[in-house]
PDB file of N, CA, C and O in Angstrom:
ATOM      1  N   UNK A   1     223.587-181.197-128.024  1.00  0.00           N
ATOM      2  CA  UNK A   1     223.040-181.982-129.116  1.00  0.00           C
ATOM      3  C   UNK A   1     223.219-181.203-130.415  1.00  0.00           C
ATOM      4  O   UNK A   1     222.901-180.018-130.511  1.00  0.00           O
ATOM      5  N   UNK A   2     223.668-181.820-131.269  1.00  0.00           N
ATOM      6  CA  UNK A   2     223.934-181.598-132.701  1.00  0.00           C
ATOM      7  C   UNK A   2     223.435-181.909-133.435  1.00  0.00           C
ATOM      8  O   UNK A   2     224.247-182.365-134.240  1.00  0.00           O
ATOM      9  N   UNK A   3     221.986-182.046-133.978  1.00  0.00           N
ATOM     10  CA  UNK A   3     221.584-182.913-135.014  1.00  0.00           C
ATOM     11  C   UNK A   3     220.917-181.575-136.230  1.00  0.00           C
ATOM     12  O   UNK A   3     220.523-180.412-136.143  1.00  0.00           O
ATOM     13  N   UNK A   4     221.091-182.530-137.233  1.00  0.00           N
ATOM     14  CA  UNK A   4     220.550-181.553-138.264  1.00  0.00           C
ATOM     15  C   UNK A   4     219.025-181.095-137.986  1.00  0.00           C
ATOM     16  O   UNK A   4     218.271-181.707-137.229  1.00  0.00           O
ATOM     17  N   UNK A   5     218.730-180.099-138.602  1.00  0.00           N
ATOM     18  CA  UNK A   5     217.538-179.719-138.827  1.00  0.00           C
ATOM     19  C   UNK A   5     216.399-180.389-139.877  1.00  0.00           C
ATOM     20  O   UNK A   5     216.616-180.406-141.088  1.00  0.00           O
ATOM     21  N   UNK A   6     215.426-180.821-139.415  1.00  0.00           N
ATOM     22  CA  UNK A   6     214.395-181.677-139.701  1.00  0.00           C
ATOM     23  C   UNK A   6     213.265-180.706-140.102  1.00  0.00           C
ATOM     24  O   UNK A   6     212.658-180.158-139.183  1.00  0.00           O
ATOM     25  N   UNK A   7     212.916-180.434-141.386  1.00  0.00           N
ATOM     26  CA  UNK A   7     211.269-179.697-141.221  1.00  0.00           C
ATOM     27  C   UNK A   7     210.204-180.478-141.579  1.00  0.00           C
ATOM     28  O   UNK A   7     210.131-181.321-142.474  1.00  0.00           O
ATOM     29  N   UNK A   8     209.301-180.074-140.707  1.00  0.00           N
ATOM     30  CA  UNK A   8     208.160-181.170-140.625  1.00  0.00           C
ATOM     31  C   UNK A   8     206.841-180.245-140.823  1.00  0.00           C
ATOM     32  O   UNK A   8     206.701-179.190-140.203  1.00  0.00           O
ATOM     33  N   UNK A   9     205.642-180.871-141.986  1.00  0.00           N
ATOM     34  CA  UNK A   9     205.137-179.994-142.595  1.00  0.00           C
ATOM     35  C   UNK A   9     203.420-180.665-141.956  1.00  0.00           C
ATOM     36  O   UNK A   9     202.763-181.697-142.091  1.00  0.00           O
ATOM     37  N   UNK A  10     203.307-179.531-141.337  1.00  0.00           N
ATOM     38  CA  UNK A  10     202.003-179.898-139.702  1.00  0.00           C
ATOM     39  C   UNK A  10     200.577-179.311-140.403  1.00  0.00           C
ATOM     40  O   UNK A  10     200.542-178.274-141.064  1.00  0.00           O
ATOM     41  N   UNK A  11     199.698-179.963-140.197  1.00  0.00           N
ATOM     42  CA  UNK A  11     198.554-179.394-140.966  1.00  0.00           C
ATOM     43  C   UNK A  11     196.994-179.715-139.440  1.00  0.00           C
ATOM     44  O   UNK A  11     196.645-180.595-138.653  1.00  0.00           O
ATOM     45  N   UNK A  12     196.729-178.803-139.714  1.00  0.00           N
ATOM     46  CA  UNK A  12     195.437-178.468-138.568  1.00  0.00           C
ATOM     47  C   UNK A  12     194.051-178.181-139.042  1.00  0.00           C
ATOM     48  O   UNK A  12     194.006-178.115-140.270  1.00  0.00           O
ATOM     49  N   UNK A  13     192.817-177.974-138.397  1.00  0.00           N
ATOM     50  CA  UNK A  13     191.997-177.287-138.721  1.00  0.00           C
ATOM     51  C   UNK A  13     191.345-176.353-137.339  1.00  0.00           C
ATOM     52  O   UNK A  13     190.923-176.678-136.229  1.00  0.00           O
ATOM     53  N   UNK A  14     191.515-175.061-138.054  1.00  0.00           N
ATOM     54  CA  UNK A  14     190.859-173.857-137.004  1.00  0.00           C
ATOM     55  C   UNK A  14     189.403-174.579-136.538  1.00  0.00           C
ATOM     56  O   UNK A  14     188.545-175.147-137.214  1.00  0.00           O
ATOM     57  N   UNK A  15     189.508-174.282-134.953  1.00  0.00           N
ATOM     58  CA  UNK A  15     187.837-174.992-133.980  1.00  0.00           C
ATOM     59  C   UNK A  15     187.692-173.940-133.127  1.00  0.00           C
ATOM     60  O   UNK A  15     186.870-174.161-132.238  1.00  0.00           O
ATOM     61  N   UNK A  16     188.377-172.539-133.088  1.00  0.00           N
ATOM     62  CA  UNK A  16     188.349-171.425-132.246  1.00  0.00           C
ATOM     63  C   UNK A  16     188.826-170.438-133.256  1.00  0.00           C
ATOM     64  O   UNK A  16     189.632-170.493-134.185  1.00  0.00           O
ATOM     65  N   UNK A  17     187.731-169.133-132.549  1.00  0.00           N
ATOM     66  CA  UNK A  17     188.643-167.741-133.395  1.00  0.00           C
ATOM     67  C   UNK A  17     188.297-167.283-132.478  1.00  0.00           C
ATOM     68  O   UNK A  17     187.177-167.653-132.125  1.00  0.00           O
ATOM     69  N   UNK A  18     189.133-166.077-131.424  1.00  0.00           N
ATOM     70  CA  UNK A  18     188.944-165.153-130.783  1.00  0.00           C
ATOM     71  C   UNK A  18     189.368-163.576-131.190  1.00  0.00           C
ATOM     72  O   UNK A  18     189.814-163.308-132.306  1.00  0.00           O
ATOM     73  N   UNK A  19     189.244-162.947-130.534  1.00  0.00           N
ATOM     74  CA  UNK A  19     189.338-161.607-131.326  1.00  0.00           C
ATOM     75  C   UNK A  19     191.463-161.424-131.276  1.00  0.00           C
ATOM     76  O   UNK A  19     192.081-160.596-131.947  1.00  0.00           O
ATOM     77  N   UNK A  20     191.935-162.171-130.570  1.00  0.00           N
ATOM     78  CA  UNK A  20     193.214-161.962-130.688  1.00  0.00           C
ATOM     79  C   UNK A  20     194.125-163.118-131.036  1.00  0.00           C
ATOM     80  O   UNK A  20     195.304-162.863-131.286  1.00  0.00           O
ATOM     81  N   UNK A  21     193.672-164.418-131.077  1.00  0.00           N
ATOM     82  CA  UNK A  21     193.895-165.845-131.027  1.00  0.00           C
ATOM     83  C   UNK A  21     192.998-166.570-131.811  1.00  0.00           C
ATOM     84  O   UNK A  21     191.829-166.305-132.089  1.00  0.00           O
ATOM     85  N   UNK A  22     193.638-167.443-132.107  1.00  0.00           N
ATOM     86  CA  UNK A  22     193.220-169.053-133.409  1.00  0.00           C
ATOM     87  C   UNK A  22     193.452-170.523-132.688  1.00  0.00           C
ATOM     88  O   UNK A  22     194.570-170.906-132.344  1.00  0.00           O
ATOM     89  N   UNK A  23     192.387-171.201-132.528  1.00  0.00           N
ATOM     90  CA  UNK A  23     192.544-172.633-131.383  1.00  0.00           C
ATOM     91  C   UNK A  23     192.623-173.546-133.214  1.00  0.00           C
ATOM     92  O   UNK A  23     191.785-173.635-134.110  1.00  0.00           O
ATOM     93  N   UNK A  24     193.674-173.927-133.113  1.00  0.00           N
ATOM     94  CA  UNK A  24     193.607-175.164-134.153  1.00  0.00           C
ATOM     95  C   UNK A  24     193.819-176.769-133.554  1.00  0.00           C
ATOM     96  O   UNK A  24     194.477-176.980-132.535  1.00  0.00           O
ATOM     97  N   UNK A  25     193.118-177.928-134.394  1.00  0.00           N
ATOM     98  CA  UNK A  25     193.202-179.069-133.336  1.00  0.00           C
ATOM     99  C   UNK A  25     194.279-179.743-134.987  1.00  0.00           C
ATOM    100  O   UNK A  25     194.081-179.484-136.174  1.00  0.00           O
ATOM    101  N   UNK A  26     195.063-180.387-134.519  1.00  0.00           N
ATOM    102  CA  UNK A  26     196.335-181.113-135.231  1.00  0.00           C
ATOM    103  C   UNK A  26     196.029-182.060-136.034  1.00  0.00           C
ATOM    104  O   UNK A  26     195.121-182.829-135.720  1.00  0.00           O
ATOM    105  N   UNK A  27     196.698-182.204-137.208  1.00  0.00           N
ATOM    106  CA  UNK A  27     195.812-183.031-137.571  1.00  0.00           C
ATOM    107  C   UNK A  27     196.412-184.585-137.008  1.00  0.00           C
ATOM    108  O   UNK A  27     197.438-184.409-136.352  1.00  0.00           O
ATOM    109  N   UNK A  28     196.039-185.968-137.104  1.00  0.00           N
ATOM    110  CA  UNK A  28     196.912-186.788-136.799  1.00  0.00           C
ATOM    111  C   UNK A  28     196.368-187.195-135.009  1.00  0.00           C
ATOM    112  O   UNK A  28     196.701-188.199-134.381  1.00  0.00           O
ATOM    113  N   UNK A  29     195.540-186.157-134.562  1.00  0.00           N
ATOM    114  CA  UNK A  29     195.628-186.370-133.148  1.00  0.00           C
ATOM    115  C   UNK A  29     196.461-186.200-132.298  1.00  0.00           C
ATOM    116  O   UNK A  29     196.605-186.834-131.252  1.00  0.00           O
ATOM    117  N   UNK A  30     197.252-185.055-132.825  1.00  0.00           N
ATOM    118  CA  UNK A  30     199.044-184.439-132.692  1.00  0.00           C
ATOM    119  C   UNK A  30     198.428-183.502-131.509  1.00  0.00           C
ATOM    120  O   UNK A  30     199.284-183.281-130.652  1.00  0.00           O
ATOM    121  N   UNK A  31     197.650-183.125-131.339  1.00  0.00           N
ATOM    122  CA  UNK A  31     197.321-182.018-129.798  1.00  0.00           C
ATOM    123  C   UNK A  31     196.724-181.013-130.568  1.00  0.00           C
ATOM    124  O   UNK A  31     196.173-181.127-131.663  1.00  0.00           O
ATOM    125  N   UNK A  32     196.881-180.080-129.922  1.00  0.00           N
ATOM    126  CA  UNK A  32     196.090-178.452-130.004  1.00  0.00           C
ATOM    127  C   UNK A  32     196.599-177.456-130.033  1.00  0.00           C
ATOM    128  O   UNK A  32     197.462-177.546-129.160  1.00  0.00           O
ATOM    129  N   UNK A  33     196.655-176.561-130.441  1.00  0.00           N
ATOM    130  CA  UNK A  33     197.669-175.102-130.626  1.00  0.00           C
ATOM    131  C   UNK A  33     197.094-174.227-130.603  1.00  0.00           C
ATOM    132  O   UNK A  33     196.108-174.309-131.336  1.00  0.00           O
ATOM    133  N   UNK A  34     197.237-172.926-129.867  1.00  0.00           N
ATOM    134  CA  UNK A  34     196.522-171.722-129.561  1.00  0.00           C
ATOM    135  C   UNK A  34     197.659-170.777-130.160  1.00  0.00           C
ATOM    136  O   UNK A  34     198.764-170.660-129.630  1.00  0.00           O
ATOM    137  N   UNK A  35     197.378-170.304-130.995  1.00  0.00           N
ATOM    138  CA  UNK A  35     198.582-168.883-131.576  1.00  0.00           C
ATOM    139  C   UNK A  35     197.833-167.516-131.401  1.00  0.00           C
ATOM    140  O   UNK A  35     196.631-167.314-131.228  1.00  0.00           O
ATOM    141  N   UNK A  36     198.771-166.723-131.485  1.00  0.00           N
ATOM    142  CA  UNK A  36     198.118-164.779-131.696  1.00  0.00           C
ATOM    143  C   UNK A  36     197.951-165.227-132.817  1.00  0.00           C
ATOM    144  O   UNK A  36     198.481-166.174-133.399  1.00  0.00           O
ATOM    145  N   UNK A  37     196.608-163.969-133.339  1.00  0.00           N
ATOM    146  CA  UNK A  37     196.334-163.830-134.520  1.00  0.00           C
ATOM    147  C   UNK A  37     197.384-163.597-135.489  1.00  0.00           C
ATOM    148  O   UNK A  37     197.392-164.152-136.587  1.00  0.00           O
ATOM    149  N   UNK A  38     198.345-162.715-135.065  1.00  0.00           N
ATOM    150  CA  UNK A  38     199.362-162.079-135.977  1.00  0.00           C
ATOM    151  C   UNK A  38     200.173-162.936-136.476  1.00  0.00           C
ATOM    152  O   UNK A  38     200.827-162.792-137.509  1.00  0.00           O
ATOM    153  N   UNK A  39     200.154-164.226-135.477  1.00  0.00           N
ATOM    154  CA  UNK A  39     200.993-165.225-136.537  1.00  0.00           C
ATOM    155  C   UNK A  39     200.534-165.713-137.204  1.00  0.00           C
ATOM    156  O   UNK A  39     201.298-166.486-137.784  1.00  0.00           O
ATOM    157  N   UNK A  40     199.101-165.756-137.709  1.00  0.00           N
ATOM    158  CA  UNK A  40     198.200-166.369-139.099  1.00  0.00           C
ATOM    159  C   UNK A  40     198.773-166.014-140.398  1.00  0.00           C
ATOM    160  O   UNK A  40     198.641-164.793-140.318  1.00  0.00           O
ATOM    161  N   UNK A  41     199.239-166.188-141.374  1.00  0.00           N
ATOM    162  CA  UNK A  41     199.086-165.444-142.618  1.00  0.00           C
ATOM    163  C   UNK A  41     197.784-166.141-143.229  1.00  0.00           C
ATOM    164  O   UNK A  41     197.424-167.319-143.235  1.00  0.00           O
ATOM    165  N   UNK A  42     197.295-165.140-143.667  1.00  0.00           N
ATOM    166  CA  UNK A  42     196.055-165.135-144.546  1.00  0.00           C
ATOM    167  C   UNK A  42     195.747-164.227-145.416  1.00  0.00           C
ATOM    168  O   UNK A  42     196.219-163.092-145.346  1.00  0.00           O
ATOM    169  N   UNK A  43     194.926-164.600-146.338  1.00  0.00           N
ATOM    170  CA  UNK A  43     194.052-163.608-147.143  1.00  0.00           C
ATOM    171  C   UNK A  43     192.605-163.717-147.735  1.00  0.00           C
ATOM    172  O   UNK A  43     191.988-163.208-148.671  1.00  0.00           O
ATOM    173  N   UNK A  44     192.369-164.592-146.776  1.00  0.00           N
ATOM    174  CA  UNK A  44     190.714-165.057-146.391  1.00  0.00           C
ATOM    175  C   UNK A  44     190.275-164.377-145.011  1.00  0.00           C
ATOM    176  O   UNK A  44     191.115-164.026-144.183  1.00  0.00           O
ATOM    177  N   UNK A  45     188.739-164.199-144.801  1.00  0.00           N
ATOM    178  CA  UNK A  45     188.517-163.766-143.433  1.00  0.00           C
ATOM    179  C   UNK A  45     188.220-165.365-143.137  1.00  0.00           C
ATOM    180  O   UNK A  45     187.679-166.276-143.763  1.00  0.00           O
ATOM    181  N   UNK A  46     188.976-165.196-141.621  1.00  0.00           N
ATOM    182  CA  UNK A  46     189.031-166.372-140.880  1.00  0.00           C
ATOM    183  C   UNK A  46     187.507-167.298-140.147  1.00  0.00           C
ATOM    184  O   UNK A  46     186.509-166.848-139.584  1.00  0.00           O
ATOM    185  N   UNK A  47     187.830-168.417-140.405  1.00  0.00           N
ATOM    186  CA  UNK A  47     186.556-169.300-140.115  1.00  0.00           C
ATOM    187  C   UNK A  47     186.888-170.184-139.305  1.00  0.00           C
ATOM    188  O   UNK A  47     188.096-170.088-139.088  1.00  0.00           O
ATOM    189  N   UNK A  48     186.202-171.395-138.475  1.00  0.00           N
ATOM    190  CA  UNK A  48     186.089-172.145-137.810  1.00  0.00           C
ATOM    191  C   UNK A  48     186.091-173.830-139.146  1.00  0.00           C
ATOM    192  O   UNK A  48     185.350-173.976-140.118  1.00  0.00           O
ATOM    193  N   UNK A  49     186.713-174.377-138.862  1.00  0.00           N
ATOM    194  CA  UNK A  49     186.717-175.211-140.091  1.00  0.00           C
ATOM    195  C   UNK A  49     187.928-175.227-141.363  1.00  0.00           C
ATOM    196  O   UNK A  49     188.278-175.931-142.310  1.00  0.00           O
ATOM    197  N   UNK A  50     188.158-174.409-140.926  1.00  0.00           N
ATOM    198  CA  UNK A  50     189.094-173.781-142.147  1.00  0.00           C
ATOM    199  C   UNK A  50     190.768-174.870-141.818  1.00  0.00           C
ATOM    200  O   UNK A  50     191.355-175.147-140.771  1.00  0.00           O
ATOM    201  N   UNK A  51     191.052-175.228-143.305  1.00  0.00           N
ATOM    202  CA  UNK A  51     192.406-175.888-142.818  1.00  0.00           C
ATOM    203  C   UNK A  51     193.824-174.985-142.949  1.00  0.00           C
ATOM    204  O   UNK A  51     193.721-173.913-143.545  1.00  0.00           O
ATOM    205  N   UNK A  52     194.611-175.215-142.631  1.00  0.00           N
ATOM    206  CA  UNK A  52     195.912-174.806-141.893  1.00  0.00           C
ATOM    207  C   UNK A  52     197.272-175.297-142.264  1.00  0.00           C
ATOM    208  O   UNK A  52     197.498-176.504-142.178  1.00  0.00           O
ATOM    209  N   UNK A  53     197.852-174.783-142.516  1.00  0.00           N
ATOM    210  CA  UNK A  53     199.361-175.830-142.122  1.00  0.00           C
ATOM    211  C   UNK A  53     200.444-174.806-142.292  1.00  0.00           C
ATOM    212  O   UNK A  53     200.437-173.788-142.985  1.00  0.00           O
ATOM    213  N   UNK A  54     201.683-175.454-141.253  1.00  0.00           N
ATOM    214  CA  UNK A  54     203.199-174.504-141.023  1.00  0.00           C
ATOM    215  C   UNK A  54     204.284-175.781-141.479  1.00  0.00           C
ATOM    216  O   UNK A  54     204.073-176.826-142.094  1.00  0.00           O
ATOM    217  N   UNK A  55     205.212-175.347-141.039  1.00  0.00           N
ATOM    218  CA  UNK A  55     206.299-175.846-141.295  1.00  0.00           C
ATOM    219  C   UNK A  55     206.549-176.068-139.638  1.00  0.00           C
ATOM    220  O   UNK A  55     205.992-175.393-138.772  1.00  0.00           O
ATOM    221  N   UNK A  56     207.622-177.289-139.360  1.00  0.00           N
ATOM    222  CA  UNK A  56     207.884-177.019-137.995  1.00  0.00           C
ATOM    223  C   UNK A  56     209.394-177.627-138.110  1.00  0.00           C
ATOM    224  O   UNK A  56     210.119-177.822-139.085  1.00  0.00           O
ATOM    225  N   UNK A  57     209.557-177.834-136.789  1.00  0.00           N
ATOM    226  CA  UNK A  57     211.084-178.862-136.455  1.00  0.00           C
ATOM    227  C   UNK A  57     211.102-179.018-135.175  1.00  0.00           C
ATOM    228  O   UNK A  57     210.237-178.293-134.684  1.00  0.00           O
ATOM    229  N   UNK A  58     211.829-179.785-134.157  1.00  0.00           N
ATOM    230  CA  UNK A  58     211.640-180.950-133.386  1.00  0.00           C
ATOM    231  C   UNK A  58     212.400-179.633-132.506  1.00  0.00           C
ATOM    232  O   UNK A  58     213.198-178.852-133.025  1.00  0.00           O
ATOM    233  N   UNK A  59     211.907-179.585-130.906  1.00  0.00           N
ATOM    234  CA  UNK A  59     212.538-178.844-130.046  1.00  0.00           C
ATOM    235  C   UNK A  59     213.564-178.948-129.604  1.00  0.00           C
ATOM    236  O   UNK A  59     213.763-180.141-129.832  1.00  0.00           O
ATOM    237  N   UNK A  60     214.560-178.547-129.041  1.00  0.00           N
ATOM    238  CA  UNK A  60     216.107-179.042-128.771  1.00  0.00           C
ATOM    239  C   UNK A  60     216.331-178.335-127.267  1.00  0.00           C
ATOM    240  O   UNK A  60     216.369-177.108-127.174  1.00  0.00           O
ATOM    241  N   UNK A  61     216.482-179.234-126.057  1.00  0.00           N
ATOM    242  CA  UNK A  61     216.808-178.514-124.969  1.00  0.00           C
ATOM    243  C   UNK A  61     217.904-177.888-124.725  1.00  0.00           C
ATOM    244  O   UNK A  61     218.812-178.714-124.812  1.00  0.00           O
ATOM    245  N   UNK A  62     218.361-176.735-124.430  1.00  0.00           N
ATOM    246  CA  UNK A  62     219.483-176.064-124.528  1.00  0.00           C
ATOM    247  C   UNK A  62     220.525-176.260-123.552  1.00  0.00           C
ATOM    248  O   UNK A  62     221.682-175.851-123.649  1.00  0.00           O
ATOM    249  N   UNK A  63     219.886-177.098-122.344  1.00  0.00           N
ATOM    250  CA  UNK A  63     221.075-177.372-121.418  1.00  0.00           C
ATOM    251  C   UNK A  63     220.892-177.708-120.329  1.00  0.00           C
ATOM    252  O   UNK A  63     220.099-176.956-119.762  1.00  0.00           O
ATOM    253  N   UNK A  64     221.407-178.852-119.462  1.00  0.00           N
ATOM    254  CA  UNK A  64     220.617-179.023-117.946  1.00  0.00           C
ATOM    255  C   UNK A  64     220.319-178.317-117.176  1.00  0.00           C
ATOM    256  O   UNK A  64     219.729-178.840-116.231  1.00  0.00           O
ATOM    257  N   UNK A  65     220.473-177.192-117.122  1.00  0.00           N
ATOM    258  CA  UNK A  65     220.598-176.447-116.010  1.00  0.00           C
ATOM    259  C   UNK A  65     218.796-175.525-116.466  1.00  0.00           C
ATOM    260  O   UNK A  65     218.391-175.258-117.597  1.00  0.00           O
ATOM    261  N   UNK A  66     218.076-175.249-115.095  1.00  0.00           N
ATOM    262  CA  UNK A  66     216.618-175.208-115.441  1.00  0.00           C
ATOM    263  C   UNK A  66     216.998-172.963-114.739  1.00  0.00           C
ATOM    264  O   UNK A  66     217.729-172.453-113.891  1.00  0.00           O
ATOM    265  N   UNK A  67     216.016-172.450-115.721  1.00  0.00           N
ATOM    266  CA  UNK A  67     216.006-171.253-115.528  1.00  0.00           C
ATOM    267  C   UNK A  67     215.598-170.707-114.361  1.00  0.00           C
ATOM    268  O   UNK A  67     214.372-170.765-114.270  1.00  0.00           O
ATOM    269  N   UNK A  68     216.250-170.076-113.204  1.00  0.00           N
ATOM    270  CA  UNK A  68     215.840-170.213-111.960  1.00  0.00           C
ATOM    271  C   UNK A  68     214.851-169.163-111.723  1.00  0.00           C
ATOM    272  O   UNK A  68     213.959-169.437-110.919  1.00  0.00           O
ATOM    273  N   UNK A  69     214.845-168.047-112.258  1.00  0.00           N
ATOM    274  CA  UNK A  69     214.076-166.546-112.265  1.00  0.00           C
ATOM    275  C   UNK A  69     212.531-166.930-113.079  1.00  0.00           C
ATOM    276  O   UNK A  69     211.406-166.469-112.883  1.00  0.00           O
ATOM    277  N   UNK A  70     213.011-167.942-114.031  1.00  0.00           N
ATOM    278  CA  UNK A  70     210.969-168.492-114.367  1.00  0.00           C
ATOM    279  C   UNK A  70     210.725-169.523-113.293  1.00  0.00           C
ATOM    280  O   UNK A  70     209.685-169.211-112.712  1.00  0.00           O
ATOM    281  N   UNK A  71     211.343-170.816-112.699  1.00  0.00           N
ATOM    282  CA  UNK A  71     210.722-171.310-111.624  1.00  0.00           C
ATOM    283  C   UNK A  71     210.118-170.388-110.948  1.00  0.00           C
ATOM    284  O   UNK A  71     208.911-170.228-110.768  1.00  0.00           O
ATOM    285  N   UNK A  72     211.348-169.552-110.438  1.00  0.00           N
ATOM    286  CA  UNK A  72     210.483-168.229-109.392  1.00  0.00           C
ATOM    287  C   UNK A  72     209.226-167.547-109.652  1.00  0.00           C
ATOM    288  O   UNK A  72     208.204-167.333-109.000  1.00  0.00           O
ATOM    289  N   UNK A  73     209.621-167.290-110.765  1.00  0.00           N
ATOM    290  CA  UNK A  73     208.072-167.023-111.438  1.00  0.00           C
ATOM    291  C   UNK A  73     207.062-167.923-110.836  1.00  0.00           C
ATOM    292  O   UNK A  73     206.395-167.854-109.803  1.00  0.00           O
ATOM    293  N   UNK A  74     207.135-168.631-111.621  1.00  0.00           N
ATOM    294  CA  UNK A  74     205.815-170.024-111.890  1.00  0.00           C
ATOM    295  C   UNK A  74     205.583-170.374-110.568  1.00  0.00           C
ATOM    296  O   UNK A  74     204.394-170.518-110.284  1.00  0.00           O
ATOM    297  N   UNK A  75     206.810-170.644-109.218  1.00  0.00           N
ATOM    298  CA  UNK A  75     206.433-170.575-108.243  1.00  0.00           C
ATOM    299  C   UNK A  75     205.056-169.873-107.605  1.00  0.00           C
ATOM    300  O   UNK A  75     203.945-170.322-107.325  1.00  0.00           O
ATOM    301  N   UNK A  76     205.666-168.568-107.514  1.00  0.00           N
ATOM    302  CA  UNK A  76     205.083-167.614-106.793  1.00  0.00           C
ATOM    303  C   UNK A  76     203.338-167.391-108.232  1.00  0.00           C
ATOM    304  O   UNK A  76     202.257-167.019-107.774  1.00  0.00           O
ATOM    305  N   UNK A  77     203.452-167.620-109.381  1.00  0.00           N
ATOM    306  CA  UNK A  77     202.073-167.822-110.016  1.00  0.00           C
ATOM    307  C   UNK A  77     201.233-168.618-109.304  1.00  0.00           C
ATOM    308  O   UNK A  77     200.162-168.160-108.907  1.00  0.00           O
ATOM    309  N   UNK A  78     201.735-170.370-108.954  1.00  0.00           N
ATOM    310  CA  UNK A  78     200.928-170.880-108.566  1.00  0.00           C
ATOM    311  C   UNK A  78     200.414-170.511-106.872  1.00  0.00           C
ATOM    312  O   UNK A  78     199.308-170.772-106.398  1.00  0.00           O
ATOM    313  N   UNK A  79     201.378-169.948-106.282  1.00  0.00           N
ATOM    314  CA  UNK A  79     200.847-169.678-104.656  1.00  0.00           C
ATOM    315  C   UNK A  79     200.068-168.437-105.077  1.00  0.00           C
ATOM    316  O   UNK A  79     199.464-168.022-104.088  1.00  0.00           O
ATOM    317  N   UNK A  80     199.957-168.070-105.595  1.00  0.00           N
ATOM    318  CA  UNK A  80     198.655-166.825-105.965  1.00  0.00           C
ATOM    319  C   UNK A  80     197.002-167.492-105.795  1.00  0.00           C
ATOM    320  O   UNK A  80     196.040-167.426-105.030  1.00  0.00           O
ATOM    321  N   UNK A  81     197.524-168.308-107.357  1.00  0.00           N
ATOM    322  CA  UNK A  81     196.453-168.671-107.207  1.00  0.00           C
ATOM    323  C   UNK A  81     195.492-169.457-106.348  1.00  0.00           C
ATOM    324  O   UNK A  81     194.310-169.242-106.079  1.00  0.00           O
ATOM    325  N   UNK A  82     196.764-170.954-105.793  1.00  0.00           N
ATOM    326  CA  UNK A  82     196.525-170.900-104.523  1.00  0.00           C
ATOM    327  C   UNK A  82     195.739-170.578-103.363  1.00  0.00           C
ATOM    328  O   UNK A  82     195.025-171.187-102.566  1.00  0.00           O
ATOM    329  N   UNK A  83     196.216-169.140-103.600  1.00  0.00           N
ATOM    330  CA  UNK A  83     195.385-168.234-102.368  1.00  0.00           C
ATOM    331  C   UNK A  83     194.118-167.746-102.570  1.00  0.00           C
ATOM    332  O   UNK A  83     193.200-167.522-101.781  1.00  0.00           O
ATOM    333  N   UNK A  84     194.268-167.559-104.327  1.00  0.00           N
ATOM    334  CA  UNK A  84     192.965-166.741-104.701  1.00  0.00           C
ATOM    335  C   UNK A  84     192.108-168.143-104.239  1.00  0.00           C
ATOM    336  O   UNK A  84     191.523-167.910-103.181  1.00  0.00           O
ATOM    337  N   UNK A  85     191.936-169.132-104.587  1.00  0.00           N
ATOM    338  CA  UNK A  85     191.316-170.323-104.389  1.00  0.00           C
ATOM    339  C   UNK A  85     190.554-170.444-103.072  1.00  0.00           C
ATOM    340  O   UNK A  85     189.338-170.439-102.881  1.00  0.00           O
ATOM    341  N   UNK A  86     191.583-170.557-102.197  1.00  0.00           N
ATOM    342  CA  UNK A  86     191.305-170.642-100.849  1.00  0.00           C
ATOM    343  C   UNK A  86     190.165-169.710-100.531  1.00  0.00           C
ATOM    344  O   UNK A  86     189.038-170.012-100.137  1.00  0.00           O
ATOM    345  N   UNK A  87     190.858-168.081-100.868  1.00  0.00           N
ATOM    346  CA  UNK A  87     189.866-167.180-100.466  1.00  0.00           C
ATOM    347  C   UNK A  87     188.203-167.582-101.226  1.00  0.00           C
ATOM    348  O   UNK A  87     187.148-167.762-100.617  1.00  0.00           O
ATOM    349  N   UNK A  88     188.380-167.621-102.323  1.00  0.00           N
ATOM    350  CA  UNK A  88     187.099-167.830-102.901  1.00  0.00           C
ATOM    351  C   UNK A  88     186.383-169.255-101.861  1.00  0.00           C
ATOM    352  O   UNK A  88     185.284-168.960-101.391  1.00  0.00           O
ATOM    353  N   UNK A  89     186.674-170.076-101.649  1.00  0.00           N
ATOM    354  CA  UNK A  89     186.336-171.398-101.208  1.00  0.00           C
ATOM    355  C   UNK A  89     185.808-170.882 -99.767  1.00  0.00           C
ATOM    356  O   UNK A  89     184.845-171.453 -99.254  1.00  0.00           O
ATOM    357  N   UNK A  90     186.605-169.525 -98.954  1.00  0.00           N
ATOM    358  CA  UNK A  90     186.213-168.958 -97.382  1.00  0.00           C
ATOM    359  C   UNK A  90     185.177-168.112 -97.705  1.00  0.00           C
ATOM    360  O   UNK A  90     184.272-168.071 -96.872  1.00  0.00           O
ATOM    361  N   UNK A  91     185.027-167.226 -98.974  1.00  0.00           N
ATOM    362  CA  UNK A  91     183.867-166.452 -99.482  1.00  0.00           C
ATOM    363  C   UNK A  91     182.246-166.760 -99.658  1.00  0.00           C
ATOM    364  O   UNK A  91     181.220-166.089 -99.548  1.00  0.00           O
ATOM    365  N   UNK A  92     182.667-168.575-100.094  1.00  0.00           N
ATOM    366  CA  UNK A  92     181.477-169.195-100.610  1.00  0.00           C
ATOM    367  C   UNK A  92     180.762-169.903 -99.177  1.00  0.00           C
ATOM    368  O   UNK A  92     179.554-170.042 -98.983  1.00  0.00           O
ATOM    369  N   UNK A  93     181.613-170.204 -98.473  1.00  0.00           N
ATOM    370  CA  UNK A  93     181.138-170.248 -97.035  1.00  0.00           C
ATOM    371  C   UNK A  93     180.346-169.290 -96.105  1.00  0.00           C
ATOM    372  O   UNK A  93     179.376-169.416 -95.357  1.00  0.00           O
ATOM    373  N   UNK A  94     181.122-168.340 -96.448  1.00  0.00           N
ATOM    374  CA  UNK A  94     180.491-167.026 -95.591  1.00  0.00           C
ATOM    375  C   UNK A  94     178.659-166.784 -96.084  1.00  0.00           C
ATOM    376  O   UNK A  94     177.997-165.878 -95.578  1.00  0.00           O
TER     377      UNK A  94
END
């Protein structure tokens, strides 16, 4: 896919501050975004309420073919947890 580049100018308001992360909700009813702090620019100390906005552009998939070493990943993430589950669920029994 070839298409030009589109910037699209996204505006939020911060509803989370954690000591390393910023929960902003979209404005528009566009979803939710969790960033590191470090990608904030600011020069206010940060608040809950506070409005927001980036620049963005539209995602572009790079190619059919799906990354086999993160499935593997994500695989073997979810049979973890999985298990942790289970065990907890045989724990709460005991």
């Amino acid at each position: 896919m070839k298409y030009g580049d589109k910037v699209i100018r996204m505006e939020g308001i911060i509803v989370e501050v954690y000591d390393g992360s910023v929960a902003i909700d979209l404005k528009g009813r566009l979803g939710y975004l969790k960033i590191p702090m470090r990608m904030l620019i600011t020069d206010y100390p940060i608040q809950v309420g506070q409005e927001v906005a980036w620049n963005m552009s539209f995602i572009e998939q790079l190619g059919p073919e799906a990354n086999e070493k993160y499935v593997s990943n994500l695989d073997t993430y979810k049979r973890r947890q999985a298990e942790m589950q289970k065990q907890n669920q045989n724990n709460k029994e005991v």
